[in-house]
N, C-alpha and C positions, 0 to 999 in steps of 0.2 A: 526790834522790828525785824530787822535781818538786813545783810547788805546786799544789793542785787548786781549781776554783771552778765550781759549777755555779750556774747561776740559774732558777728557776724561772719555768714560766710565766707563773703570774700576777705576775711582776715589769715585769711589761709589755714583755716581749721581742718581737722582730719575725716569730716563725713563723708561717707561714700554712697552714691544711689548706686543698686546694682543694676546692671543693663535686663535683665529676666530673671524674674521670681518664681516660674515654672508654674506648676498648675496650681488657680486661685479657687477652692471651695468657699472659703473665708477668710476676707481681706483684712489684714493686719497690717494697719501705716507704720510699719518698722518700730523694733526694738528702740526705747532710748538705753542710749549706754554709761555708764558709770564711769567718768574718767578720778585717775588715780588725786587722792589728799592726803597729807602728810597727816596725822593723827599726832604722831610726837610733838610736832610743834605745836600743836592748837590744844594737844591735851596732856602734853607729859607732864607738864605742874600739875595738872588736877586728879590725873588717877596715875594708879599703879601700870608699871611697864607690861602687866599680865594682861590687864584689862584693855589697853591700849593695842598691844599685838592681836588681841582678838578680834577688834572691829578692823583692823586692817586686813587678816587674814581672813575675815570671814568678805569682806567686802569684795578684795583681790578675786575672790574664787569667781563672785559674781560676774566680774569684768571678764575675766579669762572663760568665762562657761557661756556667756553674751559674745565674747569676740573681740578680735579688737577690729576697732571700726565699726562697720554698721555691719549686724550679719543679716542677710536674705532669708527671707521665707523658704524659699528654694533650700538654701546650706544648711539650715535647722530641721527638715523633714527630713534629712537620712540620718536615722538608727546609728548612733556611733555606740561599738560596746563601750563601756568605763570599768574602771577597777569593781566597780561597783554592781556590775552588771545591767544597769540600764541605760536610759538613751539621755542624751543631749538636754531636750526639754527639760526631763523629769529629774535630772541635775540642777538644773539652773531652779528650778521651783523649789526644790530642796535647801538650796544654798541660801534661795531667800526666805524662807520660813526659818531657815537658823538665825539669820542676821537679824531681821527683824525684834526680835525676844531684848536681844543686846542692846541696839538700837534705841528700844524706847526709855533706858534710862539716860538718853540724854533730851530728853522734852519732861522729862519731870523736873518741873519747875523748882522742887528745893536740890535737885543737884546745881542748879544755877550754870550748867552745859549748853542751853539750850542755841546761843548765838557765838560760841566759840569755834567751830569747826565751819568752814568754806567750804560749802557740798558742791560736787560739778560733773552736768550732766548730759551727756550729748542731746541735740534735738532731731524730731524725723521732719514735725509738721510743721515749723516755726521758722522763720527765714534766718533767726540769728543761730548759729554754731553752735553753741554750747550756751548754757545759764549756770552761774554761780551765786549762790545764794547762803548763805549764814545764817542759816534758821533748821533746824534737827527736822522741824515737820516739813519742811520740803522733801529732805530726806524719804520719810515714813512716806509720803504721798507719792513719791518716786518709785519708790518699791511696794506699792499698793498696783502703781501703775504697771510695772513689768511681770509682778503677778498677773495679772487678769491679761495680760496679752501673752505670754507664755502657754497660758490656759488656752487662747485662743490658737496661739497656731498646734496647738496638740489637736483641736478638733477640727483645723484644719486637714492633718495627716488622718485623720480618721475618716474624715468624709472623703476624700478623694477616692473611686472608684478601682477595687481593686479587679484583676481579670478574672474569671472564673474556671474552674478544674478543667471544663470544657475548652477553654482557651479563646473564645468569643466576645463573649457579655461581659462587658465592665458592667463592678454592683458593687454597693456598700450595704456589706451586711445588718440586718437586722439588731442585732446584739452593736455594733457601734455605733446605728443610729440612737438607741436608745441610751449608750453612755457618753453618747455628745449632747443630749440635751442635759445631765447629771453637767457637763464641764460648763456648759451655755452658763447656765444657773448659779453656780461657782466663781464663773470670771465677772457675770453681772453682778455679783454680792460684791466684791472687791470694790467692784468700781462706785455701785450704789453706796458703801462706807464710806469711799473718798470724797465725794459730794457729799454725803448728809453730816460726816462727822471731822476728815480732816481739813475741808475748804476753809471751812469756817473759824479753823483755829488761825489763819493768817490775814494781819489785819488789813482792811479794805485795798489801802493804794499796792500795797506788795500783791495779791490776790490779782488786780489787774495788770498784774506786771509777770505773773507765771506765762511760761512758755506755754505757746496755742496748744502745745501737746498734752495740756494739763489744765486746759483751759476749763470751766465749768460744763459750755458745751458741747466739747470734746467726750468729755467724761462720761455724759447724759445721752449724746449718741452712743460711743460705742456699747452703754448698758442696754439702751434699747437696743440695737444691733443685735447681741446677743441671745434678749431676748427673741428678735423676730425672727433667728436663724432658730431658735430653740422653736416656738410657734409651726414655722415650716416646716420643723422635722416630722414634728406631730400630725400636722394637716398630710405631710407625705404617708407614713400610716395608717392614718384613718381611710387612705383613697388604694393603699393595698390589703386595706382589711374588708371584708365582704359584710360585718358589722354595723359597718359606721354607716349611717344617714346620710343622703343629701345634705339633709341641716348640719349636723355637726360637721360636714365638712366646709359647709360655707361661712358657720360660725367660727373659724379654725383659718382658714381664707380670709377671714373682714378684722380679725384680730393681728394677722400678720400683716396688712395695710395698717393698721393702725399703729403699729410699732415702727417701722419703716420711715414714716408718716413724720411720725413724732422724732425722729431719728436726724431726718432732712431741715424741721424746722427748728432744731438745736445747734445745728450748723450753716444758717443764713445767715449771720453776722461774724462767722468764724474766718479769717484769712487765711485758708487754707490757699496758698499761692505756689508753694513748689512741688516736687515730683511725688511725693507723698499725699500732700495734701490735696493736691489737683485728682487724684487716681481716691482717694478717699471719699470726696464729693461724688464722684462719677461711681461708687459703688455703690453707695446709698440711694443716686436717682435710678439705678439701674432695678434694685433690689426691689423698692415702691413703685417703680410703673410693674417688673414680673409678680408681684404680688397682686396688683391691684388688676391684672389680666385675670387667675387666679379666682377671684373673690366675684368678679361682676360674672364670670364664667358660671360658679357655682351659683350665683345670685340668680343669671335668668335662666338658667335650668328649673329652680324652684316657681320664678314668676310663671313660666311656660306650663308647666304642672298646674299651675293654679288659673290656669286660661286668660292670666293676663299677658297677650300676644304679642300686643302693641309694646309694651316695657319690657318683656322677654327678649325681645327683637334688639329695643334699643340698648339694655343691660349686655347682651350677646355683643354687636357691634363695636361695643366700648372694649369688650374680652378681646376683639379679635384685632383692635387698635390697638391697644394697648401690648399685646404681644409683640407685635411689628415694633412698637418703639421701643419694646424692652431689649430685642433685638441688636437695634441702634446704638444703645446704652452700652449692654454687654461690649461688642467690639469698640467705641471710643475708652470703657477700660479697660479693654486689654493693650491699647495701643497707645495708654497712655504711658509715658515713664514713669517708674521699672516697669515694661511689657509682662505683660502675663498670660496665660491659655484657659482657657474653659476647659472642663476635664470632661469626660463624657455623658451629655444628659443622665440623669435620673430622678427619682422622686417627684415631686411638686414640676421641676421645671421639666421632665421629660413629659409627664402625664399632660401639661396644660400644652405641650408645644406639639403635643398631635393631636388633643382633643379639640383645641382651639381651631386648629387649621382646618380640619373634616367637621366635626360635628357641628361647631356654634356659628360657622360660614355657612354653612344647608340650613341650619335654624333658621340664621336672618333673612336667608332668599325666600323660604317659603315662609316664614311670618308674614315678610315684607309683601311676599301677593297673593296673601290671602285678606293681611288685616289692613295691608298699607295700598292700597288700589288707588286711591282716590289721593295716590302720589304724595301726602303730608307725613309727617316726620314726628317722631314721640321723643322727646328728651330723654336722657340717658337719667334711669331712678338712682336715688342716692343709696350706698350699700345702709345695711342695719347696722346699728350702732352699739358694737355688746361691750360690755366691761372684759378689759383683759384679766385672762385666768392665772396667765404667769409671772411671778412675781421675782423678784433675785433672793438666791439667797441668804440664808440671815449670817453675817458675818460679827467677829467683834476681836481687835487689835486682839493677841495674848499679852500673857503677864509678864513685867518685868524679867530678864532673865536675872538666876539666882546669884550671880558672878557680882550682881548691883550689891543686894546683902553684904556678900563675903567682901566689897570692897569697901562698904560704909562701916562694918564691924573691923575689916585691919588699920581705916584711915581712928576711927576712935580710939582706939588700944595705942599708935602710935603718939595719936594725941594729948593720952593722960599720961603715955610712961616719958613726955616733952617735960624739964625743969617748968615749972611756974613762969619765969621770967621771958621763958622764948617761944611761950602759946601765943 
């Protein structure tokens, strides 16, 4: 089954919250981090000392490319050169697309590996320190897990508003908004596999025993997360393209409430209680009430169009509350621990944060006394309800790596040239 061990905090473990995480496009509840396991003892009887040094070296790279400690969102968005010629991220993604290959021949069930090795792994969201567990697929789901958040503070660095030639205008160019939704799409496949295909390889009572950071819900948010950041990129687009419709925009608007939506009520029963988890919560309410400003905005633009005045009015109003509390949101996370910054409006939230204030406040007043004279009040209309168009990527574990072969062919060969008597 596997053996479980968490430790808590105050056990004097080495987690670190950092005091500022610098500017948040998209929130990432901290790296978990891979603390060191011996490999020789848990596996020198069973494999070769080749095979054995290479899951510790390939492992090692990840903890040293991770940090030691917890690294900030802040310390992983500057560009460090490597031998290699790339950045930090794109390291750390690399190291674990190697290891992983290695990795899964120890859950293949006739190597009989599967509950030998004591995996241990710092926690961000979870009150206990660290979790140790004796089971390979914790492992796999572990670095399922640091993939797809890798992925995300990359498209973090991408959407933060760079200055422009002019030396004025913070903007995120066109070309990176379009390959941060490619990354969106990527990190929710990851995640979307670890829910449909590794949760379920762990049996029930160990499954309610994984760290909240690994939690079902957790998992199911930050997929949807992704996608609804992916959504917004799009709907941002369409509202600088001179192409798009009203409708597609508001269709694009009621799809990113819907993600948000579904985001927040995956994490109602989650205990997200510490500095992680608390600023986690408060990015998701923050994200669904600026969406849902957004979507009722474009909604009674359309109603108003269609001369229903009275639900234009009340759709508007909803827009224009709803900003105000997104408001709200925004600065209790930034002021939550680790403090953070809003980086300089643009897209989605810069367009709704002036159109809202001027256009859909003069909507309501003159709705309000032309249709609403007779001083009563129209309930606020429910948005439409479309099918979401994006879905995660399709993802699927790789193959064994071939080192497996080459050690199941030298453990046979040493096997048959053993006397008879001493197999």
């Amino acid at each position: 089954m596997g053996c479980l061990v968490s430790t808590p905090v105050d056990n004097g473990g080495k987690r670190r919250t950092p005091q500022d995480i610098g500017e948040v496009s998209v929130y990432v509840p901290g790296l978990r981090i891979p603390k060191s396991v011996d490999f020789y003892q848990s596996l020198g009887s069973h494999l070769s000392r080749n095979l054995v040094q290479l899951l510790t070296a390939l492992r090692t790279r990840i903890a040293v490319l991770a940090g030691e400690g917890v690294p900030t969102v802040k310390r992983l968005t500057r560009k460090s050169a490597t031998q290699h010629g790339g950045s930090t991220l794109t390291d750390l993604q690399q190291a674990l697309e190697d290891y992983l290959p290695v990795l899964l021949g120890l859950v293949k069930e006739e190597n009989h590996l599967m509950h030998k090795v004591q995996f241990v792994w710092v926690n961000q969201e979870d009150e206990a320190e660290e979790t140790t567990i004796s089971n390979a697929w914790y492992e796999v789901l572990s670095v399922l897990h640091m993939m797809a958040m890798a992925l995300l503070l990359q498209a973090n660095i991408m959407l933060l508003p760079k200055t422009s030639a002019d030396g004025v205008q913070s903007k995120v160019s066109e070309e990176c908004r379009r390959a941060s939704v490619d990354v969106f799409l990527k990190a929710a496949g990851f995640l979307d596999y670890a829910v449909q295909h590794v949760l379920p390889k762990f049996p029930a009572e160990l499954r309610r025993e994984l760290p909240v950071d690994l939690q079902d819900g957790v998992l199911q948010a930050l997929c949807l997360q992704a996608l609804g950041k992916a959504a917004d990129i799009q709907l941002g687009m369409a509202i600088d393209s001179s192409k798009a419709t009203l409708a597609v925009k508001r269709r694009l608007a009621c799809e990113v409430v819907k993600y948000w939506e579904q985001a927040q009520e995956n994490l109602v029963n989650i205990p997200l209680m510490n500095g992680w988890g608390e600023k986690h919560r408060q990015y998701v309410k923050w994200k669904y009430v600026e969406a849902k400003a957004a979507a009722y905005y474009f909604h009674g633009l359309i109603l108003d169009e269609g001369k229903s005045h009275g639900m234009a009015a009340a759709a508007l109003q909803v827009a224009v509350e709803s900003l105000e509390e997104s408001k709200k949101f925004s600065e209790a996370f930034d002021t939550t621990p680790p403090l953070s910054r809003n980086p300089p409006l643009w897209g989605t939230a810069k367009y709704i944060s002036e159109k809202i204030s001027k256009d859909a406040s003069a909507k309501v007043r003159i709705n309000r006394d032309l249709y609403f004279q007779d001083k009563t009040t129209e309930s606020a209309p429910a948005l439409p309800d479309f099918a979401l168009a994006l879905k995660p990527d399709e993802y699927q574990l790789p193959s064994m790596h071939s080192c497996w072969n080459e050690e199941k062919t030298d453990r046979s060969r040493l096997e048959a040239n053993q006397p008879k008597g001493t197999r």
